[in-house]
N, C-alpha and C positions, 0 to 999 in steps of 0.2 A: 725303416725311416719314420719318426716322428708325423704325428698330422700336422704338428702348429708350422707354420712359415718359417723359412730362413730368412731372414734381412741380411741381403749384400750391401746396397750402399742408398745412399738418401740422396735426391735429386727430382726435377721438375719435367717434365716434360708437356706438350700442346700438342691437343687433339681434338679432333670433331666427333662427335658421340655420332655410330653408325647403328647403334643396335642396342635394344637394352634388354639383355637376356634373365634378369629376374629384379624386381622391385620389391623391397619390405617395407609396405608405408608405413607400419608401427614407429620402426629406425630409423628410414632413411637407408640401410643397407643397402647397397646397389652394384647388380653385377654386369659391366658393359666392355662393349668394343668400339674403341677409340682409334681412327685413322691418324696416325703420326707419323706423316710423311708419305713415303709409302709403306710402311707397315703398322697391322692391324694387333692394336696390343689391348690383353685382357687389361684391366680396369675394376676394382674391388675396394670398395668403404662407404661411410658412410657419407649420400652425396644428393641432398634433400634438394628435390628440384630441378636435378640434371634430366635431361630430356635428349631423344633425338635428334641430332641437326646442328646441337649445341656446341659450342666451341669455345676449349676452358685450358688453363694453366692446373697442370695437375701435379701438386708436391707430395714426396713420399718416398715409397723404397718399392724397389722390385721384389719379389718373395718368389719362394718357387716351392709348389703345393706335392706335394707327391701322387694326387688324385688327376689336378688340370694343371701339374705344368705349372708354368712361367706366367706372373700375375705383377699388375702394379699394383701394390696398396697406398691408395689415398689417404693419407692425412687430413688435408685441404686442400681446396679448389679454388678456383677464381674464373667463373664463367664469365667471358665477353660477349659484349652484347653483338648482334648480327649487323653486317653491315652494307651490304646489298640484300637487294627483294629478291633474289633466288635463295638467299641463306636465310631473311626473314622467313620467305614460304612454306621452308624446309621446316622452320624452328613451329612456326604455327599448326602444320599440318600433322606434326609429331602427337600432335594433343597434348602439348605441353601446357597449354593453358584451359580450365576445363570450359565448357563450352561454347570450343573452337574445334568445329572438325576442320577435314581437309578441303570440301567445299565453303564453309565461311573460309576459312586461311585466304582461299584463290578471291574470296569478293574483294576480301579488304585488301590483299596484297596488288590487286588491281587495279583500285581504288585509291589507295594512300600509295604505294609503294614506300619505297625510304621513309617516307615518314609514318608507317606502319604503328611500330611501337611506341612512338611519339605521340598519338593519335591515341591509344591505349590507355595508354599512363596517365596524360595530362588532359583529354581531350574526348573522355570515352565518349560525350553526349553525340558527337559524331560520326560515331559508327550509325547510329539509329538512321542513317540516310540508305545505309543496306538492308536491299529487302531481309527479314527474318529476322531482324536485329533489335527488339525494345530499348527502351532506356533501361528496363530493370537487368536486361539481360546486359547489354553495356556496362552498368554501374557494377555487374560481378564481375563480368570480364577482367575491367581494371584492375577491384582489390584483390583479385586472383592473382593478378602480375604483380601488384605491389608486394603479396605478400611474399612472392619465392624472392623477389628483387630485397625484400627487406630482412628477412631471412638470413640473404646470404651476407649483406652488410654485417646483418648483428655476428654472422661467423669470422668474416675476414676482420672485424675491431678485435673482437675476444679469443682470435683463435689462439694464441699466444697461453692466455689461462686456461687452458682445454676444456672448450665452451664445446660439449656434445652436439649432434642435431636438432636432437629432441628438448635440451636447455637454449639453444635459441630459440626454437619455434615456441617453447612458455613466453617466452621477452616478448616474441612479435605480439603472442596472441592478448599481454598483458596491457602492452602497451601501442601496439600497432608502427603504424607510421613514425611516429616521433619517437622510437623507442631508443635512435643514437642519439639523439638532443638529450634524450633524458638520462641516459645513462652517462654522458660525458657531463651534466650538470648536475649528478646524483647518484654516483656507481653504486653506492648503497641502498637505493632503490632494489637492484638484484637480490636484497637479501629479506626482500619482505613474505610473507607467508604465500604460497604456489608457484615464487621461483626457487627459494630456499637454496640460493648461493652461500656459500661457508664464508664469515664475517672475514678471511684471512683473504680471500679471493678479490672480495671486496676493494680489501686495503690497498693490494698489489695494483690494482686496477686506479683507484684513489692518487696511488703514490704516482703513477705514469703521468697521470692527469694535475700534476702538481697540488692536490689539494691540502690544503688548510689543516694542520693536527687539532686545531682547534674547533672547526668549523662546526656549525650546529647540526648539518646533517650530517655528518660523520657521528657527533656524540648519538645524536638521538638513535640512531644506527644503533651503535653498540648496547646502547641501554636496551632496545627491544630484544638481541642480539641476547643479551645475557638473561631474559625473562623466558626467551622460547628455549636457550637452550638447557636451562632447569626445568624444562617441564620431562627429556626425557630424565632427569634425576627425580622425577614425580611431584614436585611442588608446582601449586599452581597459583601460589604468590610468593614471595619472598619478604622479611622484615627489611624495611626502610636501609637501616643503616648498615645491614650483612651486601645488601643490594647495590649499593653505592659503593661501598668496598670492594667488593668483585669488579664492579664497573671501570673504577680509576684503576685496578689493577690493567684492568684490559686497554684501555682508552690510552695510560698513561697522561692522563689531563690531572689538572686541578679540579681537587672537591667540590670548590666553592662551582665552577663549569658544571661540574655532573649535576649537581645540585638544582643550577638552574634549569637546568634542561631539563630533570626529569618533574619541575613544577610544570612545564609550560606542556610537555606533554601529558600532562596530568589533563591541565586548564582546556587541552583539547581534545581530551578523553580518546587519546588513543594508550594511553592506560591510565589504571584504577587505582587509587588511593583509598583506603581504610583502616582506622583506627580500634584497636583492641588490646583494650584493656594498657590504654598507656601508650601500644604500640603499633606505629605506623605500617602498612603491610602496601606491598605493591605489587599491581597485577596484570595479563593482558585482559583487554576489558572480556573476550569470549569464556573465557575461563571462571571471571567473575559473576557474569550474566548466567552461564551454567549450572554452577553453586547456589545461588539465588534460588531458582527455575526449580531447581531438585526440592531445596526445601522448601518453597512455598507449595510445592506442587503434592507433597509427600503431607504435607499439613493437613491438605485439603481434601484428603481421601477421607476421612475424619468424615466431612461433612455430607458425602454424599454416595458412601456406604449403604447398602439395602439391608436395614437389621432385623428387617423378617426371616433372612437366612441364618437361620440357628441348626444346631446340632444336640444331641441328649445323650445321656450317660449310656441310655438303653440301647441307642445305636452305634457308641464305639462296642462296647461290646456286642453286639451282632458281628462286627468286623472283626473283633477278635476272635469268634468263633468258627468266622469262616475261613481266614489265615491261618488258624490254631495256633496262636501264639497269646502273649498275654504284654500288655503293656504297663511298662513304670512308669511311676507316677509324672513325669517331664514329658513323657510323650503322650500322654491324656491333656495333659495340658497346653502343648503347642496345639492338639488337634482342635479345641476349644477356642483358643485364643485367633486359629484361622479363619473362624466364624464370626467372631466376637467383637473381630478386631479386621479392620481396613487393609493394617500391614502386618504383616508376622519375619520377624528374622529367626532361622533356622540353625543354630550351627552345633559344634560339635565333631572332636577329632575321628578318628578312624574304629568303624566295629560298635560307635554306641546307639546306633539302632535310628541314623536319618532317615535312610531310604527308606526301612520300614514304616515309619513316621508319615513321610511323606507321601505313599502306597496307600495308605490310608486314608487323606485326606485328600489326594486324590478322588478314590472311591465313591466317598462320603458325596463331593463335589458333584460328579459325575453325576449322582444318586439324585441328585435335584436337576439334572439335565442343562447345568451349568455348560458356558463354554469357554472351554481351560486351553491355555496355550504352554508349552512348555520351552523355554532358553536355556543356553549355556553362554560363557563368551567365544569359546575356540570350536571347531568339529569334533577335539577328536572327545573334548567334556560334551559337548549334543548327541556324540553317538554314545558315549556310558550313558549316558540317561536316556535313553530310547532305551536298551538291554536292561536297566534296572528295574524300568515303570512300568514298559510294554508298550509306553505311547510315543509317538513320533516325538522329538525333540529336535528344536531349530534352531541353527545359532544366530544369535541375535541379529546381525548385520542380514542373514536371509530372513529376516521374521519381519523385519523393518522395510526387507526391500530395496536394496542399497543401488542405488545409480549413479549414470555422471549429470552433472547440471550444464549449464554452460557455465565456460571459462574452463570446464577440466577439474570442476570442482565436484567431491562427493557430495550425494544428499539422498536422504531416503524418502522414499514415494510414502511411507507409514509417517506420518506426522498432523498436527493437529487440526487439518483439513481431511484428513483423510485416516483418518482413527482406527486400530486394529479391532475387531470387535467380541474379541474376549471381554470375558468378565471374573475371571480368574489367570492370573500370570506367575507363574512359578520358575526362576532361575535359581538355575544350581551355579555352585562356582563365583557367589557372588564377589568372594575377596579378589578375583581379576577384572571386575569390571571397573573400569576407570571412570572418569567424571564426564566428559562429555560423550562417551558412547550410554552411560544411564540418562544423561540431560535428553537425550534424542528418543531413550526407549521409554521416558514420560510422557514425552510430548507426543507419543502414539497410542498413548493409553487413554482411554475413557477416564474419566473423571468418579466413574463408579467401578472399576476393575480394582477386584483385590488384588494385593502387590504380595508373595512372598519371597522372600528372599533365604536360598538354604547358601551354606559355605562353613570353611573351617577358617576361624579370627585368628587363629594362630599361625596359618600359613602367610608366604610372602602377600605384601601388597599388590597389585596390579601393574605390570609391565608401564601402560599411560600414565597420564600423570592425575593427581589424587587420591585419596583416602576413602573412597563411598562407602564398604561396609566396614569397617574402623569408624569412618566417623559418626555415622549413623548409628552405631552400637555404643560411642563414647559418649555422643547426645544423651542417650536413657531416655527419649520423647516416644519411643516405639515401644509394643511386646518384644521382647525374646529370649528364648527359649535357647539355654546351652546344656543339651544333652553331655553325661559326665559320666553313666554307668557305662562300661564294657559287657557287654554280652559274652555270656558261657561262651560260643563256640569261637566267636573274635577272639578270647580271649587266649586260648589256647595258640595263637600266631604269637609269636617272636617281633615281629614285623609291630603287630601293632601296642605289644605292650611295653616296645623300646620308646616306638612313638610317645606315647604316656609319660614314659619316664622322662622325656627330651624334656615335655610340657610341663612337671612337676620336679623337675630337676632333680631324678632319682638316679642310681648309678643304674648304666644300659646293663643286661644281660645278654649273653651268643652264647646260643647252643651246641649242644654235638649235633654228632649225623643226622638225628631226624627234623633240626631246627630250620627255622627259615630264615635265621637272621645270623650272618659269621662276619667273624671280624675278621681278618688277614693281617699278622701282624707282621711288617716290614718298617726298615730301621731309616730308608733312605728312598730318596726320590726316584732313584736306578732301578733298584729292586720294585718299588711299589708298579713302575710304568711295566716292567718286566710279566710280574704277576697280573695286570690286568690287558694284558694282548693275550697269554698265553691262557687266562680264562675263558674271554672272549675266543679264541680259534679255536680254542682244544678242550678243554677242562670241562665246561660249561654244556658244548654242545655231546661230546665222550658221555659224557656221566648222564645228562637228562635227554640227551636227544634237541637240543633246542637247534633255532634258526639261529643263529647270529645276528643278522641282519636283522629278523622280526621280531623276537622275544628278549634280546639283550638289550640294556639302553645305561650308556655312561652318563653320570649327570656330575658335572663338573662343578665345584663352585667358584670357578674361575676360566676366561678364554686363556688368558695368560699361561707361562712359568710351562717345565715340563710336562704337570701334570695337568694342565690347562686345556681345553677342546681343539686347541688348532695344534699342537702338535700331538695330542691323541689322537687325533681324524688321520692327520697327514700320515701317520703309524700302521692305524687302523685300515687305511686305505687301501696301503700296499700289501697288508697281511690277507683282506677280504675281498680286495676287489682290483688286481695288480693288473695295470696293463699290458695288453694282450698285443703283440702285431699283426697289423692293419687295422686295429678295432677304434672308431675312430674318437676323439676328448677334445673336451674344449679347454681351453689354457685362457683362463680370470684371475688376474690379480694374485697370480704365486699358487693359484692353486688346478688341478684339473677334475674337468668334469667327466665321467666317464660313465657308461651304459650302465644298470644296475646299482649306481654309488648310493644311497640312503642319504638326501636332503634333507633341510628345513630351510620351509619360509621365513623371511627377519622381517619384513614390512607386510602390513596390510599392503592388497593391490585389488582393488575395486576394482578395477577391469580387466585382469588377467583372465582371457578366455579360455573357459572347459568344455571337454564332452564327456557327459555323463554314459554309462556302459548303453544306458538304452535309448541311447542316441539323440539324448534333450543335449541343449547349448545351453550353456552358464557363465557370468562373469564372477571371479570373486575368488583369492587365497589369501590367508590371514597370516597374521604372524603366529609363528608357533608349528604350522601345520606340516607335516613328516611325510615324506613320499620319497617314489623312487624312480630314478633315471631312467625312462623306457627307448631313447629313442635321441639319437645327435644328428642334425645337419649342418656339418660343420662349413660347407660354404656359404650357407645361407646364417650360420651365426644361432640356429636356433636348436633346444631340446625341448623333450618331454619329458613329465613329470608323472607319474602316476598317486592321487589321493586317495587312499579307498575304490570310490566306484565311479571317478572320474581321471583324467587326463587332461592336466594343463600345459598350454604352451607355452615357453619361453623366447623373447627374442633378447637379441646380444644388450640390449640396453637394462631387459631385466635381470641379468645374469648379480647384479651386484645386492640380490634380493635371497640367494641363497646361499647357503652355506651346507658345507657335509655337517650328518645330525648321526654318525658311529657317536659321537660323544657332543652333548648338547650342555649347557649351564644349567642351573637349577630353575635360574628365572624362568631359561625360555621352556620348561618342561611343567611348569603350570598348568593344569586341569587335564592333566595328562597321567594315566597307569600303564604301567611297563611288566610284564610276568618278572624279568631278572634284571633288577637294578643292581649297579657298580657304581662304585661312591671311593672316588681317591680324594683320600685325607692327610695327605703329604704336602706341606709347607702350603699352607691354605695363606692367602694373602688376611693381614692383621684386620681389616676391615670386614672381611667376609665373614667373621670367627663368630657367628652371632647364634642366638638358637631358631630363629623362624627358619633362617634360609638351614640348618641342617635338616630340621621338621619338615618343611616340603621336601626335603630330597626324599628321605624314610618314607614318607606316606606316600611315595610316587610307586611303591613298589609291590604290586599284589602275591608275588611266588616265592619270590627269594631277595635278600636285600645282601650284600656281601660289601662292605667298610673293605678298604686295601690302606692300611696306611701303619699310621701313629695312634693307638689310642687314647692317650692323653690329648691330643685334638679334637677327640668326637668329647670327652669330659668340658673340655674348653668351653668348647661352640657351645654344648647345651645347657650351662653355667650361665654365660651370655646369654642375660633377657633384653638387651639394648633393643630395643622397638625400632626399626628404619624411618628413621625423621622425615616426618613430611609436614611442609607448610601448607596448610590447606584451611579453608574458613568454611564448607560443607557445617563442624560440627558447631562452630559459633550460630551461622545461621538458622540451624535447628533450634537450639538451645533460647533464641532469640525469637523464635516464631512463638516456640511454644509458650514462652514469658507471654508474649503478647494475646495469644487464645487465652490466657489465664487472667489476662486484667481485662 
């Protein structure tokens, strides 16, 4: 028998909470025993606030688990308030409110009686007549009750739009008390940045509420609506008139409307206007104040650089002599320019001698008893550089310190009160860093910390949105240095002198048997998916001995189509990891979770808590990052994840944060190396056909790289130099500082 629930049939039933046998406060999850009538019926969902004592309409279906039997699962609830002072006592002494035990309960229940919660709600100063009872402890009491009382209003308005637990309790905690006023005067409110309602949810809610096609908070709605959601397409403005275009398409209003709206939200700067070169650009203001932040800030190293730290000829060579190697002439001169120079950019495709580059300069640094920090943006790019350097590498969000603020907002403890106190900072991987995760690792930088920045320009952009080492390389106000020889024994890979070719638009070479790079030629989408399972299970692991699971890695350039990651995964799944009976899976959204399945994170989650092996606690999984299924409790809703040398929990609300990573996209496999990379090249979507994102895919691959497809598609792609457009003003504002040092 299956783990997931059967659903017999939908219907309500009323009961008095007897018992509440597990609570996930993360969720709201909740598993209880509910008196209905006279029988004691299980009870299971999510049910923020339900307490002991409590007595609620419960809508739903009955399900029957194969583990415990016969279960209601909740939908929604609608708790009624208590209505005699044996049921209030009951309800107070539950600890349903927090600081109310069972002996306050009996003062006040003795005290107030019937007008118990009355006295609560509207009246707390009153309690302070019982001994124990302050006015400060009173005034929590209250908003303690308001807040599950408000809560569950904002549930029973929205439950209709499947308003989660944890998306009300964002509303209450945004807006408190008034958050029904506000939302029945402003449903688009929901859609502002920390509730991040989808603008269509919005509407549906709008439309109930008969509002206005025209109305102004509706447009302004949209217009912000259409700026966040090109930030995940990586811009982080938009040209005026492409802006407004998009907008009436969405809005369905008149221009002349959009128009004015987005003056007035200009006029009150809850976004950015600016003009270049002729053309109007518009932006959210954090985005712009970012941009700014970066190059004034990147100006300014300039001025308070320590230029007694120099370097000499006589001492790269000592370093050459004791590496035994010998350096060309580009890598003498990044090591030069690292002294010389404030900021140094790094880059440089696969095998022409970074690392070494940067080993060095290290060294050198070290040598003056400098103190050097080393970044990445994801784990598993801070754990290659840890193996390459020898020295610890961090990824930036742990280097910065990353926490929650109040409101449930991210911020890091590293910032300009509180300064990291390197004086040398070296990230690898720079072409993933986006614009406001660099705006934040400035603003924890000393004003004398060298900046270097390593990456290859020719890989994809950064998942966030912006252009930082693109634009700062298009600027030309910095050093850098792009290493272009290949080194003897790189060269000798297949792997990286395709890569070259990709970049120089040379016809690719596949070798025979002893190559590391093969093409697989297949006529049809059938055959290509055919050939890459039957690699993966058999071919792959037969021939080299490999893991499947740890050394193989599909990188798609598409979720889409057959050849797309979600029905690669779903392929992959059942060939690597088939379920077993009694073994138990969690069922998300069309897909199941199962013990051992190979995940990937899709969102940063700043507070997903870890245990690291030797037994430290840690908040923090990123996007990008790859583990593996150690562990399901499927009535409690929740898994574990294994990263490396930690283990994260999952509860049922984060489950929509992973996805199976048998076959991942090319984006999300950024700062990422794989021993045997698979690369299906079968009816690649027209958009995709480009050469950066084929280039990332190839450099992701240290052992083996194997194409399965069309080879006139890999010709295509790397033909295609189309650059991934992004609106961004990073490199105007560089360009524009540096004018201004110049006069």
């Amino acid at each position: 028998m299956e783990d997931t629930p059967i659903f017999e049939n939908t219907e309500s039933i009323t009961g008095t909470v007897e018992k509440i046998t597990y609570r996930n406060e993360a969720n709201a999850y909740t598993v209880a025993v509910a008196k209905c009538g006279k029988e004691d019926i299980t009870i299971v969902g999510a049910m923020p606030f339900l307490n002991e004592g409590d007595t609620a309409v419960f809508s739903g279906s009955f399900t029957y688990h194969p583990t415990y039997g016969r279960q209601f699962g909740v939908k929604t609830f609608e708790r009624k308030t208590p209505q005699n002072a044996a049921a209030i006592l009951k309800y107070l002494s539950s600890g349903a409110i927090k600081g109310i035990g069972p002996s306050t309960a009996t003062k006040i229940v003795e005290k107030f009686g019937e007008d118990s919660l009355d006295i609560i709600q509207n009246r707390p100063q009153e309690l302070t007549t019982i001994k124990g009872i302050s006015l400060m402890k009173a005034l929590a009491v209250a908003e303690e009750y308001k807040k599950q009382y408000g809560v569950r209003d904002i549930m029973v308005m929205l439950s209709k739009y499947g308003v989660t637990p944890d998306k009300a309790l964002n509303i209450y905690r945004r807006f408190g008390d008034k958050s029904i006023d506000i939302i029945k005067s402003n449903p688009y409110s929901l859609c502002e940045d920390g509730i991040d309602f989808r603008f269509e949810i919005a509407e549906d809610i709008a439309a109930d509420l008969d509002f206005e096609h025209d109305n102004e908070l509706r447009v302004s709605a949209g217009l912000e609506y259409v700026l966040r959601k090109n930030l995940a397409n990586g811009h982080t403005c938009l040209p005026r008139n492409k802006f407004i275009e998009v907008s009436c398409r969405l809005l369905e209003c008149k221009e002349s409307t959009v128009e004015i709206c987005c003056d007035r939200l200009v006029e009150c700067f809850r976004l950015n206007c600016e003009t270049v070169g002729g053309t109007e650009f518009i932006s959210i203001p954090e985005y712009n104040s970012a941009e700014r932040h970066i190059a004034a800030r990147l100006m300014s190293v300039k001025r308070y650089i320590d230029t007694a730290v120099t370097v000499d000829g006589l001492e790269i060579d000592n370093v050459e002599n004791r590496l035994g190697i010998k350096f060309e002439e580009l890598q003498r001169q990044a090591i030069f320019e690292a002294f010389d120079s404030g900021i140094l950019i790094l880059t440089g495709g696969p095998g022409t001698g970074k690392t070494t580059t940067l080993n060095a300069i290290i060294k050198l640094f070290e040598n003056r008893d400098l103190d050097i920090e080393l970044a990445a943006p994801t784990g598993r790019a801070a754990k290659r550089m840890t193996e390459l350097t020898g020295r610890e590498a961090k990824t930036i969000h742990r280097l910065l310190e990353v926490e929650w603020g109040n409101g449930d907002t991210k911020q890091f403890s590293r910032n300009e009160k509180n300064p990291l106190n390197c004086e040398v900072i070296i990230v690898d991987e720079a072409s993933m860093i986006d614009t406001l995760l660099f705006d934040n690792l400035l603003k924890a930088l000393r004003l004398s910390c060298r900046i270097i920045l390593v990456g290859d320009s020719d890989q994809l952009p950064s998942i966030g949105a912006g252009n930082v080492l693109g634009d700062i390389l298009a600027a030309d106000v910095f050093p850098s240095i792009r290493l272009k020889k290949v080194f003897r024994q790189a060269s000798k890979s297949m792997i990286v002198t395709n890569a070259h070719a990709i970049i120089n638009n040379e016809k690719a070479s596949f070798g025979g048997k002893e190559s590391d790079c093969f093409f697989l030629r297949r006529t049809d989408k059938y055959s290509t998916v055919e050939t890459i399972l039957q690699l993966v299970t058999e071919r792959l692991p037969n021939a080299y001995g490999v893991d499947p699971l740890t050394d193989v890695q599909i990188l798609c350039p598409s979720r889409k189509l057959d050849t797309g990651t979600v029905n690669l995964n779903n392929l992959l799944q059942e060939k690597l990891n088939p379920h077993k009976k009694g073994e138990p899976q969690l069922a998300f959204k069309g897909i199941y979770l199962r013990i051992g399945d190979k995940v990937m994170q899709v969102k940063n989650n700043y507070d997903l808590q870890y245990k690291k092996d030797n037994g430290e606690y840690g908040n923090g999984v990123f996007n990008g990052d790859v583990g593996y299924i150690t562990d399901i409790d499927i009535r409690g809703g929740i898994l574990k994840v294994r990263y490396d040398d930690r283990v994260a929990t999952y509860f049922s609300e984060d489950l929509s944060q992973l996805e199976l990573a048998y076959a991942v996209t090319v984006h999300k496999s950024q700062g990422s190396e794989y021993d045997f990379v698979i690369i299906p090249l079968c009816e690649v979507p027209t958009k995709l056909r480009y050469r950066n994102l084929l280039y990332t895919a190839v450099t992701r691959a240290k052992k083996m790289l194997i194409a399965v497809g069309n080879e006139s598609m890999w010709d295509e792609m790397a033909a295609n130099d189309r650059k991934t457009l992004r609106y961004t003003m990073l490199k105007t504002y560089l360009t524009q500082a540096a004018q201004n040092e110049r006069y």
